[in-house]
ROPA-941441 format. One line per 2 residues: number of its first residue (from 1); for each residue x, y, z of C-alpha. Coordinates in steps of 0.2 Angstrom, whole numbers, plus 5000, padded with zeros to 4 digits. Each point is the difference from the previous one (the first is absolute). Layout:
! ROPA-941441
NUM) X,Y,Z ~ ...
! end
This chain:
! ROPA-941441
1) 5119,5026,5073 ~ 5011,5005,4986
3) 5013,5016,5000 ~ 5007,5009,4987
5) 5017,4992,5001 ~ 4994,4984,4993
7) 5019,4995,4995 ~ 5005,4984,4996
9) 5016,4996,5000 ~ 5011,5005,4983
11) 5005,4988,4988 ~ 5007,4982,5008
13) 5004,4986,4989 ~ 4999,4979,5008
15) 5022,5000,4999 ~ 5010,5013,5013
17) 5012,5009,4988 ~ 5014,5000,5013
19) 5004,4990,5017 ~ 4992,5009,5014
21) 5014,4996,5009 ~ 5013,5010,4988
23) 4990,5017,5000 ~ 5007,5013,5012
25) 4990,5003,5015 ~ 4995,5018,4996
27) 4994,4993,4983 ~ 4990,4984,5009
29) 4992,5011,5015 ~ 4997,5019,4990
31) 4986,4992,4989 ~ 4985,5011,4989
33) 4985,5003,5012 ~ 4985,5009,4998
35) 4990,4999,5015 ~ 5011,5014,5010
37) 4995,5014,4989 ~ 4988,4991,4985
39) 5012,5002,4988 ~ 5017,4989,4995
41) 5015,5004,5008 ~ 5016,4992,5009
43) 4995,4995,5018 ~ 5015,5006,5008
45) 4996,5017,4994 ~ 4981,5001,5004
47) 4993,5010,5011 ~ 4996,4986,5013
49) 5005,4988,5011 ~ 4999,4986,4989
51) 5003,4981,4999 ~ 5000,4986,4984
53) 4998,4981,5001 ~ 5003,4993,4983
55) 4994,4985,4993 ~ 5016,4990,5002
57) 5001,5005,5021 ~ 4983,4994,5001
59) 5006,4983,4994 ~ 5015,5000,5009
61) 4994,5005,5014 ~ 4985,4989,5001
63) 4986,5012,5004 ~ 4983,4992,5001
65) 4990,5013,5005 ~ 5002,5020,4999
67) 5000,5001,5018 ~ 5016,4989,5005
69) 5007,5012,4985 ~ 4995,5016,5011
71) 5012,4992,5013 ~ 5014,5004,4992
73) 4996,5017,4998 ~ 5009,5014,5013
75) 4988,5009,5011 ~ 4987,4986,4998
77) 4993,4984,5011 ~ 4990,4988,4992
79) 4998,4981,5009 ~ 4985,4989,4998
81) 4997,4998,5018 ~ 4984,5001,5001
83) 4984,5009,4994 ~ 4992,5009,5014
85) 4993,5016,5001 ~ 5012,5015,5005
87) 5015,4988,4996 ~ 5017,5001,4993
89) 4997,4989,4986 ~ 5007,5014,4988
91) 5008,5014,5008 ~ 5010,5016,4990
93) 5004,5004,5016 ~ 5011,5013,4996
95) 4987,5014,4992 ~ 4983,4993,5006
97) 5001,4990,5017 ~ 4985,4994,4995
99) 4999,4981,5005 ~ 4988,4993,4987
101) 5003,4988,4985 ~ 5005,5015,4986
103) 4989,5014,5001 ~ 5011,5012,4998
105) 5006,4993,4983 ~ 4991,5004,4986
107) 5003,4986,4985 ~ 5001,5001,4984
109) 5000,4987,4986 ~ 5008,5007,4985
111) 4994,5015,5007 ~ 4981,4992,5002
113) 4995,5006,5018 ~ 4998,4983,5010
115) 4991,5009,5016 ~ 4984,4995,5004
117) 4988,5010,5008 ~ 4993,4992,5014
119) 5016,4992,5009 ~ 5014,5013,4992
121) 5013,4988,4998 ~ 4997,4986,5016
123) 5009,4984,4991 ~ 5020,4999,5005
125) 5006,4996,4981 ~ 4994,4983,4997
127) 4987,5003,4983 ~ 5014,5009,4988
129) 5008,4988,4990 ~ 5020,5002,4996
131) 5002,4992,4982 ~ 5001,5008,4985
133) 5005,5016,5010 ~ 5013,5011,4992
135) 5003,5008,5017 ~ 4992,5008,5013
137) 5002,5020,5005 ~ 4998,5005,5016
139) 4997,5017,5008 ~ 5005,5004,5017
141) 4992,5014,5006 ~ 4986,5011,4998
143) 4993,4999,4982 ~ 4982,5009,5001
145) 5008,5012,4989 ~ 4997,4990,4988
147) 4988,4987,5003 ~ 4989,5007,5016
149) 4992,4990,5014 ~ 5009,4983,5005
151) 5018,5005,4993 ~ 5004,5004,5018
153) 5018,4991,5004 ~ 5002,4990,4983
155) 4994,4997,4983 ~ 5004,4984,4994
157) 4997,4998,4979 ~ 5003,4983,4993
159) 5004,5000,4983 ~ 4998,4983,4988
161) 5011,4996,4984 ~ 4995,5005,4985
163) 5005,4995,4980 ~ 4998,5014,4987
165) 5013,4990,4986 ~ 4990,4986,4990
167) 5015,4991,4997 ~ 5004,4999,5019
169) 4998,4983,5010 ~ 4986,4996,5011
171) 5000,4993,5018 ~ 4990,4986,5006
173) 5001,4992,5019 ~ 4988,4987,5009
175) 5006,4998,5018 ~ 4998,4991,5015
177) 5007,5000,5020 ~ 4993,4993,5015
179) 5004,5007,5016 ~ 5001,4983,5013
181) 5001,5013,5015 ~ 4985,5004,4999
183) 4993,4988,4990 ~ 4997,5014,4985
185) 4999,4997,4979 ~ 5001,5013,4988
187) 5000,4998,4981 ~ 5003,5014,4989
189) 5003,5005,4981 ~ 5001,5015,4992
191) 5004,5004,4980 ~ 5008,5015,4992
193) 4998,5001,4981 ~ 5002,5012,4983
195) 4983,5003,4991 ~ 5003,5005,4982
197) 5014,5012,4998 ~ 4995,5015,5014
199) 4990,4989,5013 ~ 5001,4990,5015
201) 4992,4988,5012 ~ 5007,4997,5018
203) 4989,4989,5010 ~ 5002,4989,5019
205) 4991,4991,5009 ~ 5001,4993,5020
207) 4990,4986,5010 ~ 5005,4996,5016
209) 4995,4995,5019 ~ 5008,4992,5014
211) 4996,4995,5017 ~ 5010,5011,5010
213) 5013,4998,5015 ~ 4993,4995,5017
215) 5005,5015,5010 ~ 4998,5000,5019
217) 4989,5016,5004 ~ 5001,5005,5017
219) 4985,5010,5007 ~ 4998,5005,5018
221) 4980,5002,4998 ~ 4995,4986,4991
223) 5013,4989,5001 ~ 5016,4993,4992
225) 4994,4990,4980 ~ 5007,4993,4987
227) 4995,5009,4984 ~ 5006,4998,4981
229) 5003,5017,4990 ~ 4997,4988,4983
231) 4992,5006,4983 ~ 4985,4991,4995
233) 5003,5006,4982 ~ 5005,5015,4989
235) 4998,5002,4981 ~ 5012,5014,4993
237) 4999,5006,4983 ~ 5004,5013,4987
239) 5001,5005,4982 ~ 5006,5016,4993
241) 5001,5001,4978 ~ 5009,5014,4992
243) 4999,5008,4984 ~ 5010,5012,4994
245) 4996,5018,5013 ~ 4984,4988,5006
247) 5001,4990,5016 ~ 4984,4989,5007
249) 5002,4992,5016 ~ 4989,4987,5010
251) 5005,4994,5021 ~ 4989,4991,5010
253) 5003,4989,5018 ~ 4990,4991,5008
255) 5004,4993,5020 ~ 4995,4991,5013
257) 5010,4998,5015 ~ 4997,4996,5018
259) 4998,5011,5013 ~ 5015,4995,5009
261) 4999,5017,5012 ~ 4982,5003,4998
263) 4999,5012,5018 ~ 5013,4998,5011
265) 5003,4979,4993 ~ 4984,4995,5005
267) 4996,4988,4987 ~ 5002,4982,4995
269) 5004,4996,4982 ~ 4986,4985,5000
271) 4986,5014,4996 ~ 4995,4998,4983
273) 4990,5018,5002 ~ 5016,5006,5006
275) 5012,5010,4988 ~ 5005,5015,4991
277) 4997,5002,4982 ~ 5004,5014,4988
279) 4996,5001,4981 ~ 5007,5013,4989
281) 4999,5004,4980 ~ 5005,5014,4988
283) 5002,5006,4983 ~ 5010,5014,4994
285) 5004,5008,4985 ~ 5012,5014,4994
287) 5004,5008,4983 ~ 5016,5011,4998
289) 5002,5013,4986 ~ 5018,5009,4997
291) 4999,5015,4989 ~ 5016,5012,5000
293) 5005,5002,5017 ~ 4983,4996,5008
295) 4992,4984,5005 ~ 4984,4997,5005
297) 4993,4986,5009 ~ 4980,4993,5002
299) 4997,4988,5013 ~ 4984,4992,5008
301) 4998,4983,5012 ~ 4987,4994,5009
303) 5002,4987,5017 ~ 4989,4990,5009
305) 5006,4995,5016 ~ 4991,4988,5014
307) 5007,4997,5019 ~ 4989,4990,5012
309) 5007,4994,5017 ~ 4992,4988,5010
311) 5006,4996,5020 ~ 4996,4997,5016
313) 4996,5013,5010 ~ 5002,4998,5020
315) 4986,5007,5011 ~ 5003,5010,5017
317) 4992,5002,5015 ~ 4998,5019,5006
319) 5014,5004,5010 ~ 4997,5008,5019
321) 5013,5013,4997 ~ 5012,5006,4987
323) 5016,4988,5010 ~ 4989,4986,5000
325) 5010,4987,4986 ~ 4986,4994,4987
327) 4991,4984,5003 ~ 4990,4991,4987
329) 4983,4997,5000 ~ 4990,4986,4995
331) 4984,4999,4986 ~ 4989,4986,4995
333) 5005,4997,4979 ~ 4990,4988,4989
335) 5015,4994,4991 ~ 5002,4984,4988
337) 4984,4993,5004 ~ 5002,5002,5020
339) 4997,5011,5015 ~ 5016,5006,5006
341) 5007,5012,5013 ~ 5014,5010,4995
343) 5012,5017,5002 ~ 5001,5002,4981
345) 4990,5002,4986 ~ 5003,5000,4983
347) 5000,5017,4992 ~ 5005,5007,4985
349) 5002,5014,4987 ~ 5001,5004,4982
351) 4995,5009,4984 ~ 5004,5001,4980
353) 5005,5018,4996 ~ 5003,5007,4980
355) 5013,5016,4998 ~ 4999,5007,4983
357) 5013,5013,4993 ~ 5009,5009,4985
359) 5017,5010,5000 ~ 5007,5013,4985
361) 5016,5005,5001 ~ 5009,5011,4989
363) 5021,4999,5002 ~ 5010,5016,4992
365) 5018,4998,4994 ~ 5004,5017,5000
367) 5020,4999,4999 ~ 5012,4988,5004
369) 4994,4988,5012 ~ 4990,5013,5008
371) 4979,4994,5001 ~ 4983,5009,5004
373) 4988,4988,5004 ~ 4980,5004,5004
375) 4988,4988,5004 ~ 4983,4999,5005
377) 4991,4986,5010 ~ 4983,4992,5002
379) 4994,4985,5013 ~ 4984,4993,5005
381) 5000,4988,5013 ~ 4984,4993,5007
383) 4993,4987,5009 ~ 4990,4988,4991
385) 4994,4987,5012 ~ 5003,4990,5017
387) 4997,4987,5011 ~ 5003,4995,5018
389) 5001,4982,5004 ~ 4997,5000,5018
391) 4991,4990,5013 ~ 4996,5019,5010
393) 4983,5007,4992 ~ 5000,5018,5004
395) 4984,5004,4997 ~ 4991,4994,5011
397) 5015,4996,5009 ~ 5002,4982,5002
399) 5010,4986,4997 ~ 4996,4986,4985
401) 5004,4985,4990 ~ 5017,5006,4990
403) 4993,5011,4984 ~ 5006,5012,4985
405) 4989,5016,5007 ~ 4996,5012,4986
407) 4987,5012,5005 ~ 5005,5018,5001
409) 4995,5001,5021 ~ 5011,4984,5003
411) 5017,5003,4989 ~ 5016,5005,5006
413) 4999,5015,4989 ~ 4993,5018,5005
415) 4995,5002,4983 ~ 4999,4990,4985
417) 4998,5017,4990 ~ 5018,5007,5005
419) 5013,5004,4988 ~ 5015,5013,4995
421) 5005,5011,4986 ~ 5016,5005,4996
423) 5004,5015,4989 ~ 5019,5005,4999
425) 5012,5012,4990 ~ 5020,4996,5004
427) 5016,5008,4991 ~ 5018,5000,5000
429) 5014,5006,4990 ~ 5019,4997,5000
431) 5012,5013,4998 ~ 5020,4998,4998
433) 5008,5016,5008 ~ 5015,4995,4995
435) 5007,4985,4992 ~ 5004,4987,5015
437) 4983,5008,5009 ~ 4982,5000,4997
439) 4983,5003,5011 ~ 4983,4991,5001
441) 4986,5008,5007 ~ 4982,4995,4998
443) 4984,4999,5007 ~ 4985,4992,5000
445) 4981,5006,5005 ~ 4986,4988,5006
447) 4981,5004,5002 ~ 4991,4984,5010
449) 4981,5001,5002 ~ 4989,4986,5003
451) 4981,4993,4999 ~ 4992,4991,5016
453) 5007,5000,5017 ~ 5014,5007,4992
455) 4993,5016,4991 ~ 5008,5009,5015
457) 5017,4996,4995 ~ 5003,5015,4991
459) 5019,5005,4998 ~ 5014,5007,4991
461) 5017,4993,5002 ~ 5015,5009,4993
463) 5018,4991,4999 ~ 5016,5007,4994
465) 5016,4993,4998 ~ 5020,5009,4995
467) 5014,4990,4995 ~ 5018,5008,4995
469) 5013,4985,4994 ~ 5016,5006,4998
471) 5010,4985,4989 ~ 5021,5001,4998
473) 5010,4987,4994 ~ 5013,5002,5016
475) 4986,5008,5014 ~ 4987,4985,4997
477) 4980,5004,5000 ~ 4993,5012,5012
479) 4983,5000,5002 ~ 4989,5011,5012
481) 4982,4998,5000 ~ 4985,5004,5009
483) 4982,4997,4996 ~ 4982,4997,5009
485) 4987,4988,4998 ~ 4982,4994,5004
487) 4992,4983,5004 ~ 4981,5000,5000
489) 4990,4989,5012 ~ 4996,4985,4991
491) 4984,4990,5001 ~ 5003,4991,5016
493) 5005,5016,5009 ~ 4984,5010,4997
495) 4987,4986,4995 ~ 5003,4986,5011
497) 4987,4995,5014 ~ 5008,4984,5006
499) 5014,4995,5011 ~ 5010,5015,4996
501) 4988,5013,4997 ~ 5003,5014,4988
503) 4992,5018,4999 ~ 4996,5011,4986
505) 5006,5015,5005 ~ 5018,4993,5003
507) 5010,5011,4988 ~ 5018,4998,4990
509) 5019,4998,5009 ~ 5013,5011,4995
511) 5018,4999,5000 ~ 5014,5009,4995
513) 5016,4993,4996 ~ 5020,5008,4998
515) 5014,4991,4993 ~ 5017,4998,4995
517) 5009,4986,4990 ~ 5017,4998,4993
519) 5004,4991,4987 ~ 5019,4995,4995
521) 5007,4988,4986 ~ 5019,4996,5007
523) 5006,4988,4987 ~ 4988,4988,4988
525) 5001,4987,5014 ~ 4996,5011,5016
527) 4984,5012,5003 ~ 4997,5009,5015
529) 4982,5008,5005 ~ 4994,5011,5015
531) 4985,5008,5006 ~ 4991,5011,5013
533) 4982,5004,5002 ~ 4989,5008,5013
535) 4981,4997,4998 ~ 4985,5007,5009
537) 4981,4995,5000 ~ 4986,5010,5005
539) 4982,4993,5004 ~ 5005,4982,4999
541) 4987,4986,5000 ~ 5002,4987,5013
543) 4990,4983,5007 ~ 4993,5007,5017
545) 4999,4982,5013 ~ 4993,5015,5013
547) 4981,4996,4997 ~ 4985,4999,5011
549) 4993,4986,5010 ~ 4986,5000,4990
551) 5006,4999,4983 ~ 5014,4987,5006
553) 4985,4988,5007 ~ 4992,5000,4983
555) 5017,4993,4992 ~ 5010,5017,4994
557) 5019,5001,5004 ~ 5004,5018,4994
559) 4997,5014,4989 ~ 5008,5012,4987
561) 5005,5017,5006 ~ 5009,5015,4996
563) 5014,5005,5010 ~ 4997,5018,5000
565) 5000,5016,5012 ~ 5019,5003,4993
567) 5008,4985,5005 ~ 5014,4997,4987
569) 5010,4984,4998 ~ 5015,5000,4994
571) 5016,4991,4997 ~ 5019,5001,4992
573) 5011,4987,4992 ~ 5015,4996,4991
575) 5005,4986,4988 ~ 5013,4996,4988
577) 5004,4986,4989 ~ 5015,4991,4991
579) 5001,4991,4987 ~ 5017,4990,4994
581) 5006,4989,4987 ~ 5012,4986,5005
583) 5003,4991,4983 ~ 4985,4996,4994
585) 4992,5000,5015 ~ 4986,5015,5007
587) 5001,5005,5018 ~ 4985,5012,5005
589) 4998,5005,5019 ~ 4987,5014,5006
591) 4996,5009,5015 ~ 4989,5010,5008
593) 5000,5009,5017 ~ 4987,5010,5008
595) 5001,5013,5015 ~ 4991,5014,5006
597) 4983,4992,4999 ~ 4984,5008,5008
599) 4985,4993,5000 ~ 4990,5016,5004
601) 5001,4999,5018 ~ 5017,5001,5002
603) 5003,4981,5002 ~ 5009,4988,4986
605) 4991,4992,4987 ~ 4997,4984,5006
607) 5002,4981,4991 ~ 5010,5005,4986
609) 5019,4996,4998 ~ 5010,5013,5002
611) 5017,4990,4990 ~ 4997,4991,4986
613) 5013,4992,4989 ~ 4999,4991,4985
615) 5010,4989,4991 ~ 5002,4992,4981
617) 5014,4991,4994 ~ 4999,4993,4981
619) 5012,4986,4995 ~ 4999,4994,4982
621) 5010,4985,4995 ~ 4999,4993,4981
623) 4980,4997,4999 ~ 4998,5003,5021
625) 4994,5012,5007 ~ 5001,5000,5020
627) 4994,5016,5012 ~ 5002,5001,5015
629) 4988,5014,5010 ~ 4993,5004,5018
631) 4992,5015,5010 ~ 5004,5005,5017
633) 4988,5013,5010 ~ 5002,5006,5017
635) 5000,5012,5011 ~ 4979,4999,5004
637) 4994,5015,5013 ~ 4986,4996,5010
639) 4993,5014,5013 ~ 5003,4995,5020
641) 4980,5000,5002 ~ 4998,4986,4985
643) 4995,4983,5008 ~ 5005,4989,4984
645) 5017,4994,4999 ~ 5013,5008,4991
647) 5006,4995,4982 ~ 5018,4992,5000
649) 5012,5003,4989 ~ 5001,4984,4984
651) 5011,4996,4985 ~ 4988,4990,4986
653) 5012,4994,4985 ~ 4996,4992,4985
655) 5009,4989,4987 ~ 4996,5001,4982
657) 5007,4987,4984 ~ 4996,5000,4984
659) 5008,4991,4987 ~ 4994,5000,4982
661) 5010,4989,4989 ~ 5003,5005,4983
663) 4997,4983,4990 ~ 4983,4997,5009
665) 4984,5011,4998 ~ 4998,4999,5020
667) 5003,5012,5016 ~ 5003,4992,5017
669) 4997,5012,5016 ~ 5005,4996,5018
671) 4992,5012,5013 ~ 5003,5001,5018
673) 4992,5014,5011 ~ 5003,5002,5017
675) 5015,4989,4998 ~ 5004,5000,5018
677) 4983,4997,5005 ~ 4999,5017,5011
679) 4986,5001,5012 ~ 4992,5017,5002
681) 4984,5010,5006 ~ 4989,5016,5000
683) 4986,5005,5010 ~ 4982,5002,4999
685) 4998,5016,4994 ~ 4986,5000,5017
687) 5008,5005,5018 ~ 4990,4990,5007
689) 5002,4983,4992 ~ 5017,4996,5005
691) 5006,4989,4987 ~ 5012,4997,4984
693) 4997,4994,4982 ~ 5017,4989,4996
695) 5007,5002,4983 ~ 5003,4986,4988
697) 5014,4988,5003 ~ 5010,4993,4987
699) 4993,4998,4983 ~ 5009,4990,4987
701) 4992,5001,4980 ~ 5006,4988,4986
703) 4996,5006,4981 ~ 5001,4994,4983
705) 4998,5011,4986 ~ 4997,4993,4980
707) 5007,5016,4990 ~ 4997,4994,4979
709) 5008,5012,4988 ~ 4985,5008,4989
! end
């Protein structure tokens, strides 16, 4: 989907005019962003918690996916530990508590809309490719404001390079690492060139797969396995060609990968029917007219997006009574050409989905620096088939030889006729009341109706946000916010009929957020940054394990539900950041702390970590560069009454070189991750099953880039 701040980054040319390393801090970290109020401004002084990751700190920093990137971040948790269900693959612990791989975030691709419809935003980072990126702006916070359902905690926009001088350089890279780890290849390229005198082209591509680590899963119920989290394959890609006020953009992804979780680590890695697969493809377009002191902006994109899962699924045995521990029960299976007796069957969901929608915005340079913008909104998203690969026929209830099932009575949808319309009007305007001190406010309205199953989901949503920055050359910036948002229930959570079983007539989350930050320039070699933020959510969705016998014998392990009847979750937290120069080398170190946390029912949120630190030291030397980074969480909260072992606290480090020697057209990179090998778990997300899906060990990556001049 495409928004109206279709932005690519300004003018960029192939040859840095100055040595990163010489500019002051204040000059290298108070970049032009857009994403905080869709128009240009400093980021220091925007009306949002914000944070940029330029090209050259991706490099440095050796970033292969935008999930390990997400680490770094304060008040946010990401680790590839596994991908179950109800997990914290991806958690933004601090404004949503919500333990899922993202869905909190919405993101954006040069302001394309990247959301898909049926799973929100499930995948933990691993399909957005990092080169050719100018930076990437990140919102934390509420930002419904401005861009409605999904901008809940964070909006992440990725913003790619772009030529608008003829005479300018291109840039041309054919890449290649392997991964011996985890037995894992990637090769990559990616081009950025002039067209004529007022166009470009930027273009990258990614394959890669892997085999995985051998991780020792250790499962009360079923037993302890061996399983490999590997990726059978993924093909990246993107293109984006510029013209003058004209930009059209093409993404797609396409990904297998095994089921390393499945439910609760049930599943061997030797099932070819086994796996998770997602595809995704967009196009986007935008056209930008200035006239005075108005611009306006057309957009329009279209996305098609597909996920399919495919597990085992154990089957129980009725229990006696409710304090009775589950026991699995035993089924006769016809299965690669035998009769066999077993407590799993294989079972599966999935389905191809198409969102369509167009944006105009019109932006109103009044005086000064001072903007109106209005803008309207339209979205169609809709489901546009399905399939359920499954051994379980439902009707007639019965079990057969392993099939894609397609008829309307057997899928894994309730409808194939569902789908959701979004019609919205937002605003904001900024206004200096004096020189050193200017307010935000905006709001944004949303109308959701639906056809099918989901015709009763009939609502409006209505999100405001403020903002006053006061900005003084001794004081520093003070920024005080507040702002509310909305997440709709995606796909999964209201059309899902297998394993986790969704319902129709779920209906959105709401949070509303406070906060404070301080931002202080010391010297040119010392930055100082502090926050506070208090955030509350309100009819929360959450994966319910508390089913009935019934549905649990027939292979279900939850549902989605609203946490309604008044029950508020809330939290606080504070983080600051520091950033130093010591010669020519960059010291970055965050922090976040979090107190005060509810869960509703006066009890702490559990399996989040409550101290987080993170670390980035960057040392060039002649054509080296060498980065030194790690990630410390701790703290976890588990209730007295939860059976699953606690999280401990865990240090993960990594090591980064890259050396680029100026008389040969070659990059070398050197990645460790998890340098210490540091071994760490989290639970099922189920009570009962009492066991723990390990994260990866240490991974070490070995690249080679070619980089011709053009």
């Amino acid at each position: 989907m495409v928004c109206a701040n279709s932005t690519f980054a300004q003018e960029s040319t192939t040859e840095e005019v100055e040595d990163l390393f010489e500019l002051s801090l204040e000059d290298l970290l108070n970049l032009e962003i857009t994403t905080a109020t869709k128009t240009a401004g400093k980021s220091d002084v925007a009306p949002a918690i914000t944070e940029v990751i330029t090209a050259e700190q991706l490099v440095q920093r050796g970033y292969q996916n935008l999930g390990q990137l997400l680490n770094d971040i304060a008040n946010n948790h990401q680790d590839r530990s596994n991908w179950g269900i109800g997990e914290p693959v991806h958690q933004n612990v601090g404004f949503g508590f919500r333990f899922d791989s993202g869905q909190n975030i919405l993101m954006l691709f040069n302001g394309q809309r990247l959301n898909a419809f049926l799973p929100g935003n499930r995948f933990g980072g691993e399909e957005y490719l990092l080169d050719n990126i100018e930076r990437i702006e990140i919102i934390r916070g509420p930002g419904s404001a401005l861009y409605g359902t999904g901008a809940f905690t964070a909006v992440i926009n990725i913003i790619s390079k772009k030529i608008s001088t003829g005479n300018a350089e291109g840039i041309a890279r054919a890449g290649v690492s392997v991964t011996p780890t985890a037995g894992g290849i990637t090769y990559n390229g990616s081009l950025l060139t002039p067209i004529a005198k007022k166009g470009s082209l930027n273009a990258a591509f990614r394959y890669s797969n892997e085999d995985g680590q051998e991780l020792q899963v250790n499962n009360s119920l079923f037993g302890n396995q061996k399983l490999k989290d590997g990726i059978n394959y993924t093909y990246d890609g993107e293109a984006i060609m510029s013209w003058n006020n004209l930009n059209v953009q093409g993404k797609f992804t396409k990904q297998s990968r095994n089921t390393f979780t499945g439910f609760n680590a049930v599943n061997p890695t030797n099932m070819d029917e086994l796996e998770l697969y997602m595809h995704a493809y967009s196009l986007g377009i935008d056209y930008s007219k200035k006239m005075n002191k108005s611009t306006f902006k057309l957009s329009g994109g279209w996305h098609n997006d597909n996920w399919t899962e495919v597990a085992l699924i154990p089957i129980f045995a009725p229990q006696t009574t409710p304090e009775e521990p589950p026991q699995l029960d035993v089924v006769d299976l016809y299965r690669n050409g035998e009769n066999i007796q077993t407590s799993f069957f294989i079972d599966g969901q999935g389905a191809d989905t198409r969102s369509l929608d167009a944006e105009a915005q019109w932006t109103y340079n009044y005086i000064n620096s001072n903007n109106i913008v209005f803008g309207v909104y339209l979205a169609d998203d809709k489901v546009i088939d399905a399939v359920r690969p499954s051994e379980l026929n439902l009707v007639p209830l019965q079990f057969y030889p392993f099939r894609e099932i397609r008829d309307p009575q057997n899928n894994w949808l309730f409808d194939l006729n569902a789908s959701r319309q979004t019609l919205a009007f937002y605003m904001q305007a900024d206004y200096h009341l004096t020189k050193q001190l200017y307010i935000n406010v905006g709001a944004r309205f949303d109308n959701f109706s639906g056809t099918g199953v989901l015709a009763s989901q009939k609502y409006s949503e209505f999100n405001p946000k403020i903002a006053l920055v006061f900005d003084n050359e001794i004081a520093g910036t003070l920024k005080a916010l507040a702002g509310t948002a909305t997440r709709i229930p995606n796909g999964f959570e209201t059309l899902s009929s297998v394993s986790i079983l969704g319902d129709p007539n779920n209906t959105p989350e709401r949070i509303q957020t406070y906060q404070l930050q301080w931002i202080k320039n010391w010297k040119s070699n010392f930055r100082t940054e502090a926050g506070f933020f208090h955030s509350s959510i309100t009819n929360r969705l959450e994966t319910n394990a508390n089913i009935s016998d019934e549905l649990r014998a027939n292979g279900f392990i939850g549902q989605f539900i609203n946490v309604g009847n008044g029950v508020i979750q809330s939290n606080n937290g504070f983080d600051a950041k520091v950033v130093t120069r010591f010669s020519k080398t960059i010291l970055q170190v965050n922090m976040t702390q979090y107190f005060n946390s509810d869960n509703g029912f006066a009890e702490t949120i559990m399996y989040m970590p409550f101290t987080m630190l993170n670390i980035d030291y960057t040392i060039p030397v002649k054509w080296m560069s060498f980065n030194l980074g790690g990630n410390y969480r701790g703290g976890f909260e588990q209730p007295e009454s939860d059976l699953r072992a606690g999280v401990k606290d865990y240090f993960v480090a990594r090591l980064n070189l890259v050396a680029t020697p100026s008389t040969i057209p070659f990059q070398f990179n050197l990645m460790f991750r998890n340098l210490f090998n540091t071994t760490y778990y989290y639970p099922s997300s189920s009570i009962d099953f009492v066991n723990h899906f390990p994260a990866r060990g240490l991974d070490v990556s070995i690249g080679l880039t070619y980089k011709p001049k053009l």
